[in-house]
KEKE-3310 file (N, C-alpha, C; in steps of 0.2 Angstrom, whole numbers, plus 5000, padded with zeros to 4 digits):
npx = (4941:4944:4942:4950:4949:4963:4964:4955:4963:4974:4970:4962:4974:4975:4965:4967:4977:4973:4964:4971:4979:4967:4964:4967:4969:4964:4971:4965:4967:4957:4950:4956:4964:4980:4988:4992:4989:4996:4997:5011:5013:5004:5011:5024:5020:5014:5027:5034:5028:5029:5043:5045:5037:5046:5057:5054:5051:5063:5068:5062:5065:5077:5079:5071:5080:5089)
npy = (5008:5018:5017:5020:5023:5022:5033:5041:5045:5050:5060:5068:5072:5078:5076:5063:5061:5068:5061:5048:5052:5051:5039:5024:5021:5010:5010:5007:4999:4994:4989:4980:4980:4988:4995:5005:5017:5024:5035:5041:5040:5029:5021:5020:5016:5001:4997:4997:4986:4975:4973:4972:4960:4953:4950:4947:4931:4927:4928:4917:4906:4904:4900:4888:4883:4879)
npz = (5003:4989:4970:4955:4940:4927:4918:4924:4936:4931:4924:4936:4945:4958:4963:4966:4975:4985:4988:4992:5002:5014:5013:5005:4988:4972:4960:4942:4927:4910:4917:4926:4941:4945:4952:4968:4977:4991:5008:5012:5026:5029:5022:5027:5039:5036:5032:5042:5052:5043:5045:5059:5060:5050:5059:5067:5062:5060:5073:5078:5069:5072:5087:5085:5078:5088)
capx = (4946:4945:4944:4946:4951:4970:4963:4951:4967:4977:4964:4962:4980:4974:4959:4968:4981:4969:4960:4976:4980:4963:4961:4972:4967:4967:4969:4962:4967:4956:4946:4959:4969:4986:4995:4991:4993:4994:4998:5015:5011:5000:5017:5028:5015:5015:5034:5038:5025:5032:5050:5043:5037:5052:5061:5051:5051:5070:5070:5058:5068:5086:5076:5070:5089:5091)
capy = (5009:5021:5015:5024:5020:5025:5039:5046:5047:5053:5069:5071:5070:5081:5073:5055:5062:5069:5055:5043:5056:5047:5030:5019:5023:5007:5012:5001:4998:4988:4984:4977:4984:4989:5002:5003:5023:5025:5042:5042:5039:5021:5015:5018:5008:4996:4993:4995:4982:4971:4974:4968:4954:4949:4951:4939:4927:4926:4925:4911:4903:4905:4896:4881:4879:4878)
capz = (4998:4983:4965:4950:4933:4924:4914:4930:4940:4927:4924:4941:4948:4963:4971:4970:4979:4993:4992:4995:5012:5021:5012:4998:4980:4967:4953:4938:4918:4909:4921:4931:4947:4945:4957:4976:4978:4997:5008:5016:5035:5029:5017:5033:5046:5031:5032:5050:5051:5039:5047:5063:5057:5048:5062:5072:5061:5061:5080:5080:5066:5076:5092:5082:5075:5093)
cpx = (4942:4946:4944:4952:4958:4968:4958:4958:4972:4974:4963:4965:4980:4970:4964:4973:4979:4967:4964:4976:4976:4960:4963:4965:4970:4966:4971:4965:4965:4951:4950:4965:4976:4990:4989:4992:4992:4997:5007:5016:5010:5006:5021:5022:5015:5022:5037:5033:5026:5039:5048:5041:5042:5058:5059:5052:5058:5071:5066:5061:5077:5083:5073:5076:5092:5091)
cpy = (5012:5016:5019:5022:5025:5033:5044:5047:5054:5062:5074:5071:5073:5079:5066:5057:5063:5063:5049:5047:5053:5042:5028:5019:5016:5007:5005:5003:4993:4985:4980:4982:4982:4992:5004:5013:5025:5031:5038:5037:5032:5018:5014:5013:5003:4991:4992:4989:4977:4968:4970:4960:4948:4946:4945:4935:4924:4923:4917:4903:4901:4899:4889:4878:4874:4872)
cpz = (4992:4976:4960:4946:4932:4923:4920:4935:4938:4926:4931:4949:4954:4968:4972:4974:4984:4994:4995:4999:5015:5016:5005:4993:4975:4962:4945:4930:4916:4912:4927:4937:4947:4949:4963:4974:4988:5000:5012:5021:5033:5027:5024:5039:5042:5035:5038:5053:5050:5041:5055:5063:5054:5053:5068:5071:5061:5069:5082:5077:5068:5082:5091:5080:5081:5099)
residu = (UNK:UNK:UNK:UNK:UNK:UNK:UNK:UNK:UNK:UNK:UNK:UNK:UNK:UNK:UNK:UNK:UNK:UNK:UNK:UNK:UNK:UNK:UNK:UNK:UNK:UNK:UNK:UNK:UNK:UNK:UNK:UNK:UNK:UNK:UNK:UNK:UNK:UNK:UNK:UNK:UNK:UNK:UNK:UNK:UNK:UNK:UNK:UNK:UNK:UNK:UNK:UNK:UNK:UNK:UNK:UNK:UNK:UNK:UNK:UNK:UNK:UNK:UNK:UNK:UNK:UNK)
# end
């Protein structure tokens, strides 16, 4: 994972966007990590991930009531 500071992002709105396409960019204020910037592609495997997950947990949770 990529770090770079607000005001380096901000400057160089170009490379953090290549660089988010092959690997999540955190970007810092302060000294501390604020915003996640990640490409497309990785947000969706994120959420269909997450959606699967959710969705398990439901079934598992319907079979216990049961």
């Amino acid at each position: 994972m990529k770090t770079m500071s607000a005001r380096e992002a901000k400057n160089g709105f170009g490379l953090m966007i290549d660089t988010a396409r092959a690997e999540p960019v955190l970007i810092e204020k302060h000294g501390r990590g604020v915003v996640m910037v990640v490409s497309v592609e990785e947000y969706e495997r994120l959420t269909v991930r997450m959606a699967a997950k959710g969705k398990a947990a439901e079934r598992d949770a319907e079979a216990a009531r049961k």
